[in-house]
N, C-alpha and C positions, 0 to 999 in steps of 0.2 A: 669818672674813670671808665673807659674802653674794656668789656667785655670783651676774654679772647675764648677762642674754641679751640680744642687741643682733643686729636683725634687718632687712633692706632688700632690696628688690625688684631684681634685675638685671634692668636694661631690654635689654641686650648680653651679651653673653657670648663674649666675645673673647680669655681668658686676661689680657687686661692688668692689669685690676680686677674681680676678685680675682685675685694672679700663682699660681696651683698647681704652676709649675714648679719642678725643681731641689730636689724632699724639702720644701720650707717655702712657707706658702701668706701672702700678705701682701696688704695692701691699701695699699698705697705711694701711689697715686695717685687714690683713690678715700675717703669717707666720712673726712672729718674730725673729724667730729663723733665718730666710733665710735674715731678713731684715737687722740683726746684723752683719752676719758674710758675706754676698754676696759682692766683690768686682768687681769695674768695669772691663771690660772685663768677667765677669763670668758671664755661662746661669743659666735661671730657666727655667722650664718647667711644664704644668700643664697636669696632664694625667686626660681621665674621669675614674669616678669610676662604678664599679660592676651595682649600682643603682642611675644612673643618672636623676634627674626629670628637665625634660625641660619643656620650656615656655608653649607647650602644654597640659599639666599637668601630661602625662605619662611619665613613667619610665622604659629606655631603658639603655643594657650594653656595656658599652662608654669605660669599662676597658683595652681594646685595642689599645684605640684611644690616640693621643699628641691632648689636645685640645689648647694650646698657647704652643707658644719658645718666648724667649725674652732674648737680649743680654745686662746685667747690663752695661749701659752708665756714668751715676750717681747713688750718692748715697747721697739723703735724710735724713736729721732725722724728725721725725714727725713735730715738728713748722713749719721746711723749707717746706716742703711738701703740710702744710695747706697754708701756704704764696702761692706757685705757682699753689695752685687748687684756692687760689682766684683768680688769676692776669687771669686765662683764660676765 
């Protein structure tokens, strides 16, 4: 099976979407599109964008930058998903 790549600008970067916490990085609430069709073994990757506002409050350009890679291991549907962000 063909390894695909699936790739979107984070306009934020807030931990929420993409979540990196807790060992497993998910995108629960973010990129449906990616979330339908991503098969395990296939990357996502989040690039920054043009106008990136960090925690500091300014806004610098990240548009160059991979800010996550992540290799799809599983694949959740939303119920399952909220099941195993309780259990942690």
């Amino acid at each position: 099976m063909t390894q695909k790549l699936y790739s979107y600008v984070l306009r934020y970067d807030d931990g929420a979407a993409p979540n990196p916490f807790w060992g497993t990085c998910t995108l629960t609430i973010c990129k449906p599109d990616i979330r339908r069709k991503a098969s395990v073994g296939d990357w996502v990757i989040g690039t920054g964008s043009k106008n990136s506002r960090l925690k500091d409050g300014n806004t610098y350009d990240l548009s160059d930058s991979v800010v996550y890679a992540m290799k799809v291991t599983k694949n959740f549907r939303l119920p399952t998903t909220t099941n195993f962000a309780d259990s942690i």
